[in-house]
C-alpha beads as a LAMMPS data file, in Angstrom:
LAMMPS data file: protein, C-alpha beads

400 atoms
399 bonds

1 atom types
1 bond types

-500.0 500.0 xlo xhi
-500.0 500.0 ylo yhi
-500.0 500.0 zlo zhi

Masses

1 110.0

Atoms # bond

1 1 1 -104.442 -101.513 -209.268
2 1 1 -107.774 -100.836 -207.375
3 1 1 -107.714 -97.049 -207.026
4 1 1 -106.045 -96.651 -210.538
5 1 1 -108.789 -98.794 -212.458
6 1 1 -111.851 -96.981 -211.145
7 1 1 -110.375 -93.634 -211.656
8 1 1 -109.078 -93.865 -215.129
9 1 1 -112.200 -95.717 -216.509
10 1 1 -114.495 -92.807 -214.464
11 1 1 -112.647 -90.538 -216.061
12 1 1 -112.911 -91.736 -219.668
13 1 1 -116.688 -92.525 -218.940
14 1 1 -117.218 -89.081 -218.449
15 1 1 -114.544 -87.136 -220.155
16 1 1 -113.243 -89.124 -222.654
17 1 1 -109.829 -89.720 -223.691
18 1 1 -108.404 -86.471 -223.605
19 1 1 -110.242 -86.508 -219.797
20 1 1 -107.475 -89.131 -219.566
21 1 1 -104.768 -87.093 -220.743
22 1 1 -105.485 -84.382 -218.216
23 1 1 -105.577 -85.868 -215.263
24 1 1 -102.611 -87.520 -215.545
25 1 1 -100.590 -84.683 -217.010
26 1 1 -102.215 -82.882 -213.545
27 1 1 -100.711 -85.403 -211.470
28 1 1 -97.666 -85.428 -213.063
29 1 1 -97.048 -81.950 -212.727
30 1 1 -98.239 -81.817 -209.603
31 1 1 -95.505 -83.935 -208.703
32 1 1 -92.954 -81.808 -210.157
33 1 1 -94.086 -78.784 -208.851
34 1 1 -94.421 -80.386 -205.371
35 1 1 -90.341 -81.817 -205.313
36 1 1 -89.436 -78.925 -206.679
37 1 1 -91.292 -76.316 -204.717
38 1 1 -90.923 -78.443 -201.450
39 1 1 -87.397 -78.688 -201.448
40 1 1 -86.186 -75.720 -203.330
41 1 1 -87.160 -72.851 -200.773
42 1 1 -86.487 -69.107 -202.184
43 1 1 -86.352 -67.488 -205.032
44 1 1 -82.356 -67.627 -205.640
45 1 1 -82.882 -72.457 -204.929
46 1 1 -85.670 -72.458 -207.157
47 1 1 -83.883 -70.892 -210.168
48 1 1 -81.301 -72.569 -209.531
49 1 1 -82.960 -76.166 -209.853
50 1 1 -85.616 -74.912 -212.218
51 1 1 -83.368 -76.732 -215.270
52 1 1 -83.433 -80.505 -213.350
53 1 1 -87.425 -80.063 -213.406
54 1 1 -87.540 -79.499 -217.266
55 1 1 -84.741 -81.766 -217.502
56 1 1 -87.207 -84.421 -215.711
57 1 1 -89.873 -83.722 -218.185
58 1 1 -86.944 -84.271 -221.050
59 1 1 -85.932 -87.629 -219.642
60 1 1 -89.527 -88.846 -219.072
61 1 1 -90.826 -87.564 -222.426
62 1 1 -91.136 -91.454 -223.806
63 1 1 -92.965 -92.775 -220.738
64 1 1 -94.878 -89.883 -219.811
65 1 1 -98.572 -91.679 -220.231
66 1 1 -101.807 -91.747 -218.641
67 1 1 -101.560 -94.761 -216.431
68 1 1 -101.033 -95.852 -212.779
69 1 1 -96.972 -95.107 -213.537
70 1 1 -97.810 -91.073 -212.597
71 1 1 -99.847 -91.877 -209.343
72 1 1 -96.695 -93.804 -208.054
73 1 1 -94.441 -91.001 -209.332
74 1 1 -96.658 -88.443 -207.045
75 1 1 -96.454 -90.766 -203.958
76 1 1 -92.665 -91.250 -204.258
77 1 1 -92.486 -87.608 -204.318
78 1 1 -94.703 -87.373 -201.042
79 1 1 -92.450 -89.960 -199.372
80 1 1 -89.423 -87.595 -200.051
81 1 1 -90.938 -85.414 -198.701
82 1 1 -92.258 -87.165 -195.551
83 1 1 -88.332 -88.237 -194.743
84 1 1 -87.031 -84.489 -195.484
85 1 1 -89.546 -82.735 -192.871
86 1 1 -87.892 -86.124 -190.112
87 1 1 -84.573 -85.642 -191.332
88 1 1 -85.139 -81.598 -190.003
89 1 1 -85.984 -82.791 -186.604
90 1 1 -90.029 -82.055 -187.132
91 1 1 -92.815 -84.320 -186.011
92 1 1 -94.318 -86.455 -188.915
93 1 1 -97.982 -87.334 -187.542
94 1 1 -98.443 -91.194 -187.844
95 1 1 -101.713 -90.896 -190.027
96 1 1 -99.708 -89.335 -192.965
97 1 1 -97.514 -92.240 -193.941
98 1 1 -100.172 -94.240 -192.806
99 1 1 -102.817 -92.765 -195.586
100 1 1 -99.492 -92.513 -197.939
101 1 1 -98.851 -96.082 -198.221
102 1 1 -102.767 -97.069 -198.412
103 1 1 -103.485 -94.776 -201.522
104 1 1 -100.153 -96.166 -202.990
105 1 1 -101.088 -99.369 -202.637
106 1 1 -103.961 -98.675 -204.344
107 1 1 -102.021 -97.004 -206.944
108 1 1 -99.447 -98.635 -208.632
109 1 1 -97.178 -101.743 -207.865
110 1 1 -93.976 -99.039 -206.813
111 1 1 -95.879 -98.943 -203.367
112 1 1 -93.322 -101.239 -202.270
113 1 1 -90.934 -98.453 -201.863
114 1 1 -92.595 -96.899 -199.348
115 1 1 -90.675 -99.774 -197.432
116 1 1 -87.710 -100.381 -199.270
117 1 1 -86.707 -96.297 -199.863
118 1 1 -86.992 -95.472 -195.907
119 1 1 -85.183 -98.929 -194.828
120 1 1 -82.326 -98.155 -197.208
121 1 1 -81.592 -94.683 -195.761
122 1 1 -81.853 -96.471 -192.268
123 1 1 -79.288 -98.727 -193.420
124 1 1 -76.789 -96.340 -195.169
125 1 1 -77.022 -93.932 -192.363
126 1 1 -75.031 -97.035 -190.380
127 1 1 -72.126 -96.458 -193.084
128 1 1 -71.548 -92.467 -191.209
129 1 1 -68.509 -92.412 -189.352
130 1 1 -68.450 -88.861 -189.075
131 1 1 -69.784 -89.358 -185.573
132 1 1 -72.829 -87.305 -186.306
133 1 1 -74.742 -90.298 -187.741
134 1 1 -78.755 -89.582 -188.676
135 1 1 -80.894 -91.284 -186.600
136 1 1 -82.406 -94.030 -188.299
137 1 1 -85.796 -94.359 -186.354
138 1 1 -87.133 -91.642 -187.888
139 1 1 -87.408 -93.050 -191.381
140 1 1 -88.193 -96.723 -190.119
141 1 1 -91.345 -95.359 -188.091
142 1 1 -92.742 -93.841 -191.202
143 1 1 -91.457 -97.279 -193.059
144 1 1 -93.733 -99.041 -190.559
145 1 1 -96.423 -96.822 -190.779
146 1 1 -96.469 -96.715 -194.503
147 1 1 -96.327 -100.574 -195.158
148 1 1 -98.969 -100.825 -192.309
149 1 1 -101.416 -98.408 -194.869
150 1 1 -100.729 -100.578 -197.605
151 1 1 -102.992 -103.342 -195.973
152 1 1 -105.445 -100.814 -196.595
153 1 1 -106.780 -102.863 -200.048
154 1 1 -109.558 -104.490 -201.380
155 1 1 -106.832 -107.724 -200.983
156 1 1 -105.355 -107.142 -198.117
157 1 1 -101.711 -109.225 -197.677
158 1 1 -102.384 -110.757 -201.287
159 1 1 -101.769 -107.281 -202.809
160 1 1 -98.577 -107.277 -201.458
161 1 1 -98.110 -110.573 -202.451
162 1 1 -98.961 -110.341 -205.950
163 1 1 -96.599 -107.341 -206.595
164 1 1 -93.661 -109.085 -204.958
165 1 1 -94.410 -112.203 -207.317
166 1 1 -94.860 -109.258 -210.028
167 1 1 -91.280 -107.656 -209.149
168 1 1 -89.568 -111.247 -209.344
169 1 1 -91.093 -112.359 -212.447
170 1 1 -88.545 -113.529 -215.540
171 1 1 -91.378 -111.633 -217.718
172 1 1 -91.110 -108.851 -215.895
173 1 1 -87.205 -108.168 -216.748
174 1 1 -88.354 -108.308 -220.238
175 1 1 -90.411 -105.277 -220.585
176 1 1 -88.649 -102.227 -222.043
177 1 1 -88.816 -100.479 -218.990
178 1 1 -87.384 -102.770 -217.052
179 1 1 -84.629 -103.206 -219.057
180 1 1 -81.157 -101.020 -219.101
181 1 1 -81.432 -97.955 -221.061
182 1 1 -79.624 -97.109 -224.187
183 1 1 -75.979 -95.991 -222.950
184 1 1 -76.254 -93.732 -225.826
185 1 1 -79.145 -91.902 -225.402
186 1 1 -77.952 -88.207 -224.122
187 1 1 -80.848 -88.284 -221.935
188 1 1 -79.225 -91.107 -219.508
189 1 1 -76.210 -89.232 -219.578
190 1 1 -77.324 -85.902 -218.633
191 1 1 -79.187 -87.460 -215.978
192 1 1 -76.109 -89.808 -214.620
193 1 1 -74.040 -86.388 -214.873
194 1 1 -76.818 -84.597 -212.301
195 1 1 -76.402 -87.412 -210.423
196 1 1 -72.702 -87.309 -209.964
197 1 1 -73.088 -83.718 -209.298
198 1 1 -75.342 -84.309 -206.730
199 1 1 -73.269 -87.208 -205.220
200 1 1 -69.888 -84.925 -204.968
201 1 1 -71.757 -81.784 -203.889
202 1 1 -73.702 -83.951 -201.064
203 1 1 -70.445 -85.722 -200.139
204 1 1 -68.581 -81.784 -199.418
205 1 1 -71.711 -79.826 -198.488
206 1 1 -74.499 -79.847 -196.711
207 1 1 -75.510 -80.972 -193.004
208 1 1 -72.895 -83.508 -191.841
209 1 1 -75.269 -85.520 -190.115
210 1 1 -76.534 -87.533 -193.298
211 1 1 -74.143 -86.814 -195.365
212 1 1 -72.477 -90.712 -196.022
213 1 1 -76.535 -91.650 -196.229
214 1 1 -77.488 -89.662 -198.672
215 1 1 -74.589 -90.075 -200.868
216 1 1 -74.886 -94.057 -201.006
217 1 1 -78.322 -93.830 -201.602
218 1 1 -77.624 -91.841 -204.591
219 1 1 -74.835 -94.422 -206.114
220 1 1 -77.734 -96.938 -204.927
221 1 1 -80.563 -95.134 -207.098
222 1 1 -77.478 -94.744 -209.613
223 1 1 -77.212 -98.584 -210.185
224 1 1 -80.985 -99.317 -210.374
225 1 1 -81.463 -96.881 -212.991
226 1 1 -78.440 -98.312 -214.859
227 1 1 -80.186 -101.714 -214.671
228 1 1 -84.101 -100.715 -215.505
229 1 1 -84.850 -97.813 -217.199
230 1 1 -88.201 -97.244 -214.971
231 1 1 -85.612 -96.169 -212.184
232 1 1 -84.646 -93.115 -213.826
233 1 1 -87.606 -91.113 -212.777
234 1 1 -86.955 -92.252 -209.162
235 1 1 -83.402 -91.523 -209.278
236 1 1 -84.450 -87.869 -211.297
237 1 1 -86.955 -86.657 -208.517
238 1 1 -84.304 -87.677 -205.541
239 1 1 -81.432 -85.623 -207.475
240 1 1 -84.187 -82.830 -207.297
241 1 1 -84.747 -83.645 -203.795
242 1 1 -81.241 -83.296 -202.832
243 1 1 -80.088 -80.716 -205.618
244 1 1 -83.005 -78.885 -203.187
245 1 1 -82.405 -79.020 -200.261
246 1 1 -78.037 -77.964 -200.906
247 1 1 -79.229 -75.078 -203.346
248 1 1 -81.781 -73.627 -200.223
249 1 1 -78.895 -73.716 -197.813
250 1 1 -76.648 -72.064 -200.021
251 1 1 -79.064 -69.522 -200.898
252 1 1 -79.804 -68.491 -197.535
253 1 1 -76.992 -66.112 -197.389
254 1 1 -78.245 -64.570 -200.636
255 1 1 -81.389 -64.575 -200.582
256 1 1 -82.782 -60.805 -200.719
257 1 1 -85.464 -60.496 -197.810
258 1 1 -86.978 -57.664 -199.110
259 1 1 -88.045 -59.044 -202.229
260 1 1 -91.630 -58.484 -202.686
261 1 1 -94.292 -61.329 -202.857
262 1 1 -95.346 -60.301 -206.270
263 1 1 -91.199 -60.915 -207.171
264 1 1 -91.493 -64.345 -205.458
265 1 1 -94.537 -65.121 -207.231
266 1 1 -93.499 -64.528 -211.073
267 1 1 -91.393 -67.463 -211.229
268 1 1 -94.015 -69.873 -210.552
269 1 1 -97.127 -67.993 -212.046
270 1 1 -94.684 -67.422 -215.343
271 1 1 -94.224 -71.078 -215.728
272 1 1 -96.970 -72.481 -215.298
273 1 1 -99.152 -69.957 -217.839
274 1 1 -96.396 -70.927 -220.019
275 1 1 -96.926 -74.773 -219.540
276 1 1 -100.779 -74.215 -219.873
277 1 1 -100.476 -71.818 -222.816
278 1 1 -98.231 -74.768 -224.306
279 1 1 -100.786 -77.197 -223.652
280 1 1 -103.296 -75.766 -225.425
281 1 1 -101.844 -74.765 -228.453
282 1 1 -100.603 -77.830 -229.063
283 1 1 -102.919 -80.470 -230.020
284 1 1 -102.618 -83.889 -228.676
285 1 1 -104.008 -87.314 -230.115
286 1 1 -104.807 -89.495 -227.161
287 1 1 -105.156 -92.312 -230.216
288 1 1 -101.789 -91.663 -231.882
289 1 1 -99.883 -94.884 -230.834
290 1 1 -102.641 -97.340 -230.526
291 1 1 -104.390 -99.039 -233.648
292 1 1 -107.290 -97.521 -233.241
293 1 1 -108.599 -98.504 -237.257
294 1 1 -107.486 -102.384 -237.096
295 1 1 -109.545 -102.574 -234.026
296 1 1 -112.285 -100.907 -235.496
297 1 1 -111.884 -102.906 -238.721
298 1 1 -111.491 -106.280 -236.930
299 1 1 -115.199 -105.199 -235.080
300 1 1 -116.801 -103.757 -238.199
301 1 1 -115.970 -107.203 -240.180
302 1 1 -116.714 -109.494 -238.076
303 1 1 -113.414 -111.252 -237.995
304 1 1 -112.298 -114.352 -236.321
305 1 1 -112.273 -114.081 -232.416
306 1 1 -109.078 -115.841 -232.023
307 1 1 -106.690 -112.903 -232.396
308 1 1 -103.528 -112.196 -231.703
309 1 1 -101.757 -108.580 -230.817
310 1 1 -98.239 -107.646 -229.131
311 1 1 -98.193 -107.102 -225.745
312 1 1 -97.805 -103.284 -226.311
313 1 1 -101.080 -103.145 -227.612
314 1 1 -103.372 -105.613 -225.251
315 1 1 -104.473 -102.960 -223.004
316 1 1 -105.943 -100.740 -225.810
317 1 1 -107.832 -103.992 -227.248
318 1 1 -108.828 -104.575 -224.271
319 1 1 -110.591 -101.574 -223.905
320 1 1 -111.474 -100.661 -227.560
321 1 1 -113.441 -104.555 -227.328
322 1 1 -114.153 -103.942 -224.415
323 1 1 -115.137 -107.974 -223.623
324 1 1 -116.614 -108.519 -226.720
325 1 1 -112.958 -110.366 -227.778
326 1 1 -110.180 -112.173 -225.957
327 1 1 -106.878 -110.350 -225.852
328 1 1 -104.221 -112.701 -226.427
329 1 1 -101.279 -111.284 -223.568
330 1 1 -101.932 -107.065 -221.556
331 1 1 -99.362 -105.577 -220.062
332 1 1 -100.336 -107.838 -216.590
333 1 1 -97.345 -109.981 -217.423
334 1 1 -97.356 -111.786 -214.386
335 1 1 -100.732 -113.241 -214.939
336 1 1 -99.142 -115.355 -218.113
337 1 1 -95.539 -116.377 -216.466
338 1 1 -97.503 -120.056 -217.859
339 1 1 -95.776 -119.674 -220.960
340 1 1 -97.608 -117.349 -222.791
341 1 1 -95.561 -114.457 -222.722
342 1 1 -92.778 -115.865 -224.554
343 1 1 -94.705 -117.240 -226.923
344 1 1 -96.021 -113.947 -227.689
345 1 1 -92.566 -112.535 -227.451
346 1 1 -91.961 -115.573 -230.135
347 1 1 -94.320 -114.671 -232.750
348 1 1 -94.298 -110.803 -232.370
349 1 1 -90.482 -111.118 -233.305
350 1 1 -91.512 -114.036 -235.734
351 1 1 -88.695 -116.241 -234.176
352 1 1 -88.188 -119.958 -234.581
353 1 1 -91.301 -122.042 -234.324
354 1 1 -93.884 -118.877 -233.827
355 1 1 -96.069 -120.148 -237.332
356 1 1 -96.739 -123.467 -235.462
357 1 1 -97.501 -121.358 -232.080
358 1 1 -100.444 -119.473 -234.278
359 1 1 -101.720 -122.994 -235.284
360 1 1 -101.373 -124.358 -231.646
361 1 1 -103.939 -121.438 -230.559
362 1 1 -105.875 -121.348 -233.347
363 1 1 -105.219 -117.878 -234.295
364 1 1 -107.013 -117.119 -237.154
365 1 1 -107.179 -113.079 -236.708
366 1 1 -103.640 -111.188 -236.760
367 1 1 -102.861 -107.773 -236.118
368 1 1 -99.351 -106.845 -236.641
369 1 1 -97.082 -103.560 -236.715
370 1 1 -96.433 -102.414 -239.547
371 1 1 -93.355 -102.605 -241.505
372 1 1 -92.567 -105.220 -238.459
373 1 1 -90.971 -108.393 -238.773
374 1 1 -94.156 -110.515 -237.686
375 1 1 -95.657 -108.668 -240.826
376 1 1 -93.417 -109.770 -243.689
377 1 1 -93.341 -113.199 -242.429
378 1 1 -97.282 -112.862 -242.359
379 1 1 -96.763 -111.697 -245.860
380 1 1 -94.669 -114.216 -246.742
381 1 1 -96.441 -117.104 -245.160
382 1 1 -99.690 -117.676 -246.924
383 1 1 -101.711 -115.279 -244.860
384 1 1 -103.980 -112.671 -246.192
385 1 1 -103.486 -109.203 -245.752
386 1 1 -107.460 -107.648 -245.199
387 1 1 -106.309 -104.144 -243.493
388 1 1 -103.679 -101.937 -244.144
389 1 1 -103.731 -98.850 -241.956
390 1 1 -101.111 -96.022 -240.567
391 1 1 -99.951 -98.364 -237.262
392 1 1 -101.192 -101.786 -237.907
393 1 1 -102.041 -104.327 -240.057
394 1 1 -104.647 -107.276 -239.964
395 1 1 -104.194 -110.651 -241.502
396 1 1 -106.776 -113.988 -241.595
397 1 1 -105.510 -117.433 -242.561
398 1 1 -106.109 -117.907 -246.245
399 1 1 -108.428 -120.989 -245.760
400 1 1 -110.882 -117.947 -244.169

Bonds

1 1 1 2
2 1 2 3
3 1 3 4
4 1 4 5
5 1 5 6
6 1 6 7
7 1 7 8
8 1 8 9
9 1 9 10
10 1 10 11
11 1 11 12
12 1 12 13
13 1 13 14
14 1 14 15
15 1 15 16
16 1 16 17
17 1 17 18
18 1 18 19
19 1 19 20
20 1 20 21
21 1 21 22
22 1 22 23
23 1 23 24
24 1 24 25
25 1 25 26
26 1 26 27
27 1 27 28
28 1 28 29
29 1 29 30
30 1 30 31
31 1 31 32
32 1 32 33
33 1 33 34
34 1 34 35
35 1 35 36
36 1 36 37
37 1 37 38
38 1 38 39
39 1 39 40
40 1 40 41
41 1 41 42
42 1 42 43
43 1 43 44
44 1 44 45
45 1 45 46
46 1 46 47
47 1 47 48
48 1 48 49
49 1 49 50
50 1 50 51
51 1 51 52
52 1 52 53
53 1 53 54
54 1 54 55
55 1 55 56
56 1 56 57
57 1 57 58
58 1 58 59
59 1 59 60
60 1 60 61
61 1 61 62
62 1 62 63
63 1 63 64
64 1 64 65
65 1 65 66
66 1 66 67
67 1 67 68
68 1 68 69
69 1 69 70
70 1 70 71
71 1 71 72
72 1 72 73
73 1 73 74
74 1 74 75
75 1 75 76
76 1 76 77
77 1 77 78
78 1 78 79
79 1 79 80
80 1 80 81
81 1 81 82
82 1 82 83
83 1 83 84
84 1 84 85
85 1 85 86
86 1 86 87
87 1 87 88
88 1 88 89
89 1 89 90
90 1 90 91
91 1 91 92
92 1 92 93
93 1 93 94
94 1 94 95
95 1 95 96
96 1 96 97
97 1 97 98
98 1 98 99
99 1 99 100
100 1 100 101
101 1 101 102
102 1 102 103
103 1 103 104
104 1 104 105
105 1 105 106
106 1 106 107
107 1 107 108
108 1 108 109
109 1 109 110
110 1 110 111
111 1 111 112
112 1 112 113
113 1 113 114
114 1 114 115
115 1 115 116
116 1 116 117
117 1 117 118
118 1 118 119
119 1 119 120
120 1 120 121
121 1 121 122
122 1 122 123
123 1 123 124
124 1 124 125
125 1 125 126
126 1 126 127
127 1 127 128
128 1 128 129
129 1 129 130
130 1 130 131
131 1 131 132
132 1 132 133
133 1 133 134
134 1 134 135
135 1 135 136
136 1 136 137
137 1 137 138
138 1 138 139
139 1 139 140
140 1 140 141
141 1 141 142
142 1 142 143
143 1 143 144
144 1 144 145
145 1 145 146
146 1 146 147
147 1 147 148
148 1 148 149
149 1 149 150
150 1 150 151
151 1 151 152
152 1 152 153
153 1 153 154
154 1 154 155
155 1 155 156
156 1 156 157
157 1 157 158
158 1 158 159
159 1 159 160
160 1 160 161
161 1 161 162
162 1 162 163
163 1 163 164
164 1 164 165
165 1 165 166
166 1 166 167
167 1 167 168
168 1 168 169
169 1 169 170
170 1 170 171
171 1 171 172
172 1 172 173
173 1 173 174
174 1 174 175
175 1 175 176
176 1 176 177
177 1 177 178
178 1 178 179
179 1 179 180
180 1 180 181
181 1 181 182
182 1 182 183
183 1 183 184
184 1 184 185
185 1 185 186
186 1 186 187
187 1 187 188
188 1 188 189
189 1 189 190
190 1 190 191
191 1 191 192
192 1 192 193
193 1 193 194
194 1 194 195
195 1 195 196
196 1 196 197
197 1 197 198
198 1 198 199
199 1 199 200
200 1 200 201
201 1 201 202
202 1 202 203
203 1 203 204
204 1 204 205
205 1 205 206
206 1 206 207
207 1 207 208
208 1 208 209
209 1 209 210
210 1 210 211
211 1 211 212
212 1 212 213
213 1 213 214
214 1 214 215
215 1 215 216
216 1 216 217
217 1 217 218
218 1 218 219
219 1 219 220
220 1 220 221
221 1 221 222
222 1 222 223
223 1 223 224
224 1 224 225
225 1 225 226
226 1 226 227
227 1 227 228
228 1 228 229
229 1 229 230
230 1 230 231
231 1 231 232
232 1 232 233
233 1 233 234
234 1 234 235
235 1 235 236
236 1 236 237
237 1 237 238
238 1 238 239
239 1 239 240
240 1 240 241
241 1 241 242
242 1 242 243
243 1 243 244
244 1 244 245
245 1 245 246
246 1 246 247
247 1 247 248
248 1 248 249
249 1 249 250
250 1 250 251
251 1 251 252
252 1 252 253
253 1 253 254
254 1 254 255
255 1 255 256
256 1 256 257
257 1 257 258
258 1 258 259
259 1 259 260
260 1 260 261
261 1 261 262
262 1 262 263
263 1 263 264
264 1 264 265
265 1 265 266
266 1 266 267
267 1 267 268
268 1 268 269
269 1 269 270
270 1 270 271
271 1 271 272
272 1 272 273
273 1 273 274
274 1 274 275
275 1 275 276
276 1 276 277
277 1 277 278
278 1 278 279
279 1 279 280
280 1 280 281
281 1 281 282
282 1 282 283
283 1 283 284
284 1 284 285
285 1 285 286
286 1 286 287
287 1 287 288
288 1 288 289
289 1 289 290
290 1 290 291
291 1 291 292
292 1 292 293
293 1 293 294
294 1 294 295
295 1 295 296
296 1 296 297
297 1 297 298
298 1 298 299
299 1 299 300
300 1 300 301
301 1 301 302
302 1 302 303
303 1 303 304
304 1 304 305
305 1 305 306
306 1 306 307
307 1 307 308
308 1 308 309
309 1 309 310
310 1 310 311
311 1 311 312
312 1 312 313
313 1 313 314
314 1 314 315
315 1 315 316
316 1 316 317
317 1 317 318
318 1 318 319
319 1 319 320
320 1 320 321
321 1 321 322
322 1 322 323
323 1 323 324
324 1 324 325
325 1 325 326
326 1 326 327
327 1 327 328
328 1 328 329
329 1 329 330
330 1 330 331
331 1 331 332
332 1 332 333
333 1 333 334
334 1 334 335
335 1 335 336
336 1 336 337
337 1 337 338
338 1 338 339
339 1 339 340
340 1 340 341
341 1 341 342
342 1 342 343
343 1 343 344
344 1 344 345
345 1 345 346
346 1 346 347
347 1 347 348
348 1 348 349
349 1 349 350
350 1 350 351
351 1 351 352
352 1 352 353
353 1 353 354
354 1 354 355
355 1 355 356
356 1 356 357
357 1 357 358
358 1 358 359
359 1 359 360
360 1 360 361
361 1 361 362
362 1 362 363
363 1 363 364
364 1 364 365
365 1 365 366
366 1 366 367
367 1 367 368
368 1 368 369
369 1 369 370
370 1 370 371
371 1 371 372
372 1 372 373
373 1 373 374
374 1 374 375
375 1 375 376
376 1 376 377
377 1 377 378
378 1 378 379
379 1 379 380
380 1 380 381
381 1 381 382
382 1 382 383
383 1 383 384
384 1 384 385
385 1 385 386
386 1 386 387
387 1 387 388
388 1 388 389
389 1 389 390
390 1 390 391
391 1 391 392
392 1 392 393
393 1 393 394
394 1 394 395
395 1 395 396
396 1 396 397
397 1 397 398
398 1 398 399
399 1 399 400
């Protein structure tokens, strides 16, 4: 994505890796603090949903990354919060979705939520028969506004385009976070258990006006995440939204109005010298999945330009060669829907037929996983083994 290119690369130009690291661990957080801070109002809320925002960081501890996945994350969380202040009945000035939906755009393929997310809740209000239905202009005028921003790109329509051919793409459905998650990790189920919770307490409590919306919405968000695993972060920061927005009404009865500002304050200003103090004492290796010495070793030798590496790894190639090699398949999956994504999916699991796709595209350089598959059928095929490292391992044909 536009934005999301030039910002990441400026930031490793000038800060490096770890530069990286930071800013998207910023924006990340920021994101956090923002749901939870935005909908959780006084001290007695916040507490109270202070465990879904570590339990966020718990559930996204395998994706959290530095890529364009954290700017979307941060926009999703300002479109919450753009339907929450129309929901209440206050003016939403038509530049913000506006500007919303043109930096998301520019961000990361999600942008197409900023339609989908405001339409939905249009569309579920219809299912209120309480006879104190939400209105549903509010959240299709910021719908229009929004997708009226995203035009706002160095492509214009063809953005748009592109990520809708992106969305529908057979490869896409084959990436690991697109896929279901495991039904046994305890993460999923602690987070499907917050969303129940959230789903009963929304259907009893609560304004009434809203209240059949926001509930299907939640089994909607419910069912995505049970199909892709990338929709558990949107269904996490909606729970938070909602788990908000009940806990500050309950708490308004509660709520001690003396409390001092220094009080209100030490919640916050505890955490977050605790998250930094964290941060700094423990040391992080931007390099740690990545194989940072087979790339170096395929560049220090001089090996064979035709190489091939999983898709996992094409980005970092890409970068570590930075154009001085051809990456066989990145992580832009649509961009090889001509077949070459499964035949990398072939020959990384070393399936049926993936020695004669090698020969078909002259692959003479491979680098492997090690302990994978691919690599005992490399090691068992006649190719020679010229790098052995923590991550990776590098093979050439044995007529090289």
């Amino acid at each position: 994505m536009p934005f999301t290119q030039i910002a990441l690369a400026w930031t490793a130009a000038h800060a490096g890796l770890r530069g990286v690291l930071a800013l998207a661990t910023l924006v990340m957080t920021g994101a956090l603090v923002a749901a939870w801070l935005g909908f959780s109002r006084g001290t007695i809320a916040r507490v109270c949903t202070l465990p879904l925002v570590a339990g966020l960081v718990w559930l996204q501890r395998d994706d959290l990354c530095a890529r364009g996945q954290v700017f979307g994350d941060a926009a999703f969380v300002a479109l919450l919060l753009l339907l929450d202040r129309a929901d209440q009945g206050r003016r939403v000035p038509w530049i913000a979705p506006t500007v919303l939906g043109a930096l998301w755009a520019n961000a990361h393929p999600s942008f197409l939520l900023v339609a989908v997310l405001p339409a939905a809740l249009a569309a579920a209000g219809l299912a209120d028969r309480s006879g104190r239905r939400a209105s549903p202009w509010p959240p299709l005028r910021i719908a229009a506004f929004a997708s009226a921003g995203t035009l706002i790109n160095p492509y214009g329509y063809g953005l748009i385009v592109d990520v809708a051919r992106l969305a529908r793409s057979p490869s896409t459905a084959r990436i690991d976070l697109f896929v279901s998650p495991d039904f046994h990790d305890p993460r999923w189920v602690a987070l499907m258990g917050v969303a129940g919770g959230v789903f009963t307490l929304r259907a009893r409590h609560g304004p009434v006006a809203g209240r059949a919306r926001d509930a299907l919405v939640t089994v909607l968000l419910a069912g995505a995440a049970c199909w892709g695993r990338r929709y558990c972060e949107i269904l996490g920061f909606w729970s938070l939204a909602q788990a908000g927005r009940l806990a500050t009404r309950e708490a308004v009865r509660l709520e001690e109005r003396a409390a001092s500002l220094g009080w209100r304050l030490a919640g916050p200003v505890t955490i977050a010298l605790g998250s930094a103090a964290a941060a700094v004492a423990t040391p992080k290796d931007p390099l740690a999945q990545v194989p940072d010495g087979a790339a170096e070793f395929v560049e220090r030798e001089h090996l064979p330009d035709h190489v091939f590496g999983p898709y996992h790894w094409g980005g970092y190639l890409e970068w570590a060669w930075a154009g001085r090699r051809q990456v066989f398949v990145d992580g832009r999956n649509n961009l090889f829907d001509n077949g070459v994504f499964d035949d990398a999916h072939t020959i990384w699991r070393a399936q049926e037929g993936w020695a004669r796709l090698l020969d078909a595209y002259h692959v003479e350089t491979v680098l492997a996983e090690r302990g994978s598959v691919l690599d005992a059928a490399l090691w068992t095929s006649g190719w020679r083994r010229v790098f052995l490292g923590r991550l990776a391992v590098v093979y050439l044909r044995r007529s090289i």
